[in-house]
C-alpha positions, 0 to 999 in steps of 0.5 A, a space after each residue: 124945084 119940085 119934091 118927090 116923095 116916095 110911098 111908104 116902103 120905098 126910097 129915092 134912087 137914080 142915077 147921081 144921088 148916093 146921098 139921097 139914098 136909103 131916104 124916101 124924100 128928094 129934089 129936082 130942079 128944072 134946068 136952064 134946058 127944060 130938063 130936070 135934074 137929077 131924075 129921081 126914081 122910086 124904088 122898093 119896097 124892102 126887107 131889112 137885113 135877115 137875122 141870120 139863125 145861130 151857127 149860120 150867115 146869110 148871104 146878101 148881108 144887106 137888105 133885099 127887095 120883095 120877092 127876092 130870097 136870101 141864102 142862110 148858110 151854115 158854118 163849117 160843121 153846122 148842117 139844116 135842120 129842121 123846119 123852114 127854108 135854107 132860102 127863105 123870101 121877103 114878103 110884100 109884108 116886109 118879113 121873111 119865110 121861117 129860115 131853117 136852123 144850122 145843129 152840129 153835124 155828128 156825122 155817122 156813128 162809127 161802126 160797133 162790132 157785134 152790134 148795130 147802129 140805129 140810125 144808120 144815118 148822120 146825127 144831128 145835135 
């Protein structure tokens, strides 16, 4: 039987081992054969699950590798705004880009005779 035990950061993976998943510590044994089993691979690293911003949802809900993004989406009349990004990445840190925040989406003003509307465009609360 031999150990394998995975870098900080990264966790056991292959094929035949649920049960060792999300852990960084797992065994082979060598078989009659030569052969050892399970093959035990190293895999990661990751970034915990993104705190989704208020009035929004991420999409993975689950953790991420390094390098990948996660998409923050606002809920049904919620809109981005401001700064930060609608898919922010995980970085080799382990943390994630600043997402963009989710506010009410007013939508335009309607139209007042005999004046005008400044701005013309739809509002944000």
């Amino acid at each position: 039987t031999v150990k394998v035990i995975c870098d900080e950061n990264f966790e056991i993976a292959g094929s035949g081992t649920p049960y060792l998943q999300g852990t960084r510590y797992g065994e082979s044994m060598c078989m009659p054969d030569g052969s050892f089993d399970p093959i035990l691979a190293c895999d990661g690293p990751w970034c915990d699950p993104l705190q989704a911003p208020s009035h929004a949802f991420t999409l993975p809900f689950s953790r991420v590798r390094v390098g990948a993004m996660v998409r923050v989406i606002c809920k049904r009349g919620y809109a981005h705004w401001g700064t930060g990004k609608s898919n922010p990445k995980c970085f080799e840190n382990r943390t994630f880009e600043r997402a963009q925040s989710c506010y009410r989406d007013c939508g335009r003003h309607p139209a007042v005779p005999h004046a005008t509307v400044s701005p013309e465009t739809h509002r944000l609360y």
